[in-house]
C-alpha positions in Angstrom: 114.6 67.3 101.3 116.5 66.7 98.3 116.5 69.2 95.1 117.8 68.3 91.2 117.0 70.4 88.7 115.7 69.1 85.6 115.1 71.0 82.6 113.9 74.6 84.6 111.8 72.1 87.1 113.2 71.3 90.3 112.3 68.1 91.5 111.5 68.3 95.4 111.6 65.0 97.8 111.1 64.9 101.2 113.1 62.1 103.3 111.3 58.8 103.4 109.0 59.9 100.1 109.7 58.5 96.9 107.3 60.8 94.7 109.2 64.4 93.8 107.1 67.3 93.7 108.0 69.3 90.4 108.4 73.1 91.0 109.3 75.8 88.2 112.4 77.2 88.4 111.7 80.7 87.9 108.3 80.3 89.6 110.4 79.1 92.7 113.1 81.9 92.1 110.2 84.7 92.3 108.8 83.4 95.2 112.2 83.2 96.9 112.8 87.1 96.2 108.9 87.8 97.1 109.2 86.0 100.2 112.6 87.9 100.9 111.1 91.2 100.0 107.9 90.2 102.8 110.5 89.2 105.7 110.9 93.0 107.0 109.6 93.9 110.2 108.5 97.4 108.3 107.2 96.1 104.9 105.3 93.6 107.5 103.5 97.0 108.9 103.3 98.1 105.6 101.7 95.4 104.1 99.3 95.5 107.6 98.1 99.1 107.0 97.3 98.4 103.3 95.4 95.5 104.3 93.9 97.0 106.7 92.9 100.1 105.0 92.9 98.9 100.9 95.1 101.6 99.6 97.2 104.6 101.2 99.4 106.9 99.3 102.9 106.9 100.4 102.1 110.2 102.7 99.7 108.3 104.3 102.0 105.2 105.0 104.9 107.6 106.4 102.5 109.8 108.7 100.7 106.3 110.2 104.5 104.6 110.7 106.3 107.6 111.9 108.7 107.2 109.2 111.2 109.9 107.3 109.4 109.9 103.5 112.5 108.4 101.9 112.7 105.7 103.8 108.7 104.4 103.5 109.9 104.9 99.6 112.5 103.0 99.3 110.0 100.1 101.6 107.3 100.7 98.6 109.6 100.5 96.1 111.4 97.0 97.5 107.4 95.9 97.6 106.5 97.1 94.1 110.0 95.0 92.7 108.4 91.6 94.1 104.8 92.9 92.7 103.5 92.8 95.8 102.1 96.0 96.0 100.6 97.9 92.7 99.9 101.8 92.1 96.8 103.7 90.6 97.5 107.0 90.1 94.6 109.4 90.8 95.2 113.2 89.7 99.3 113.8 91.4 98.3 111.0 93.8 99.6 107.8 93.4 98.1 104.9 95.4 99.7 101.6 96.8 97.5 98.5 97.6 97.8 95.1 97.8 98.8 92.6 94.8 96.3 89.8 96.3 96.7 87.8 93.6 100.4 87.3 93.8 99.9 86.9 97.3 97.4 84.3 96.8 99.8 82.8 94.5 102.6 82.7 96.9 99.9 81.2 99.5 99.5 78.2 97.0 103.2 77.7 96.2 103.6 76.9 99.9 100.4 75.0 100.4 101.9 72.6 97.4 105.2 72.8 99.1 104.2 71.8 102.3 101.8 69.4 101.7 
């Protein structure tokens, strides 16, 4: 795969293909650093129980992982950079759940990558 970037659009050929597939820059660049923020074995877990459950507050997470509280923190707080998790606050809780819609986004970046 080749890559030239042209104007804040990469331009994205596969071997053997002669049409490029244009790609934002900084759409690519957020994706990258989402993607990089995802490949934990923890935030994985994370990401799990919130699916799994819609929305825990950070005692919650720590408790279910078996985790120190700073450490399932600093995990949210990696998430919450990449806007793949978002809070509500409810009274002195404050709830994490799932972006979907970035993930969904993320989901089509690589279908048009891939295909």
């Amino acid at each position: 795969m080749s890559v030239r970037l042209a104007k804040e659009v990469l331009l994205l050929t596969k071997p053997g293909e002669n049409d490029p597939v244009k790609v934002s820059y900084d759409v690519l660049r957020r994706a990258v650093l989402t993607l990089r923020a995802v490949n934990h074995k923890l935030r994985k877990e994370i990401i799990a129980l919130l699916e799994a459950n819609g929305r825990l507050t950070v005692t919650d997470l720590y408790v279910k992982l078996r985790l120190e509280q700073s450490v399932a923190s600093q995990h949210l707080a990696i998430l919450r950079k990449a806007n793949i998790v978002e809070t509500e606050r409810e009274g002195k809780f404050i709830y994490y759940k799932l972006n979907k819609e970035r993930i969904f986004e993320l989901s089509r970046l690589a279908e048009e990558m891939a295909a």
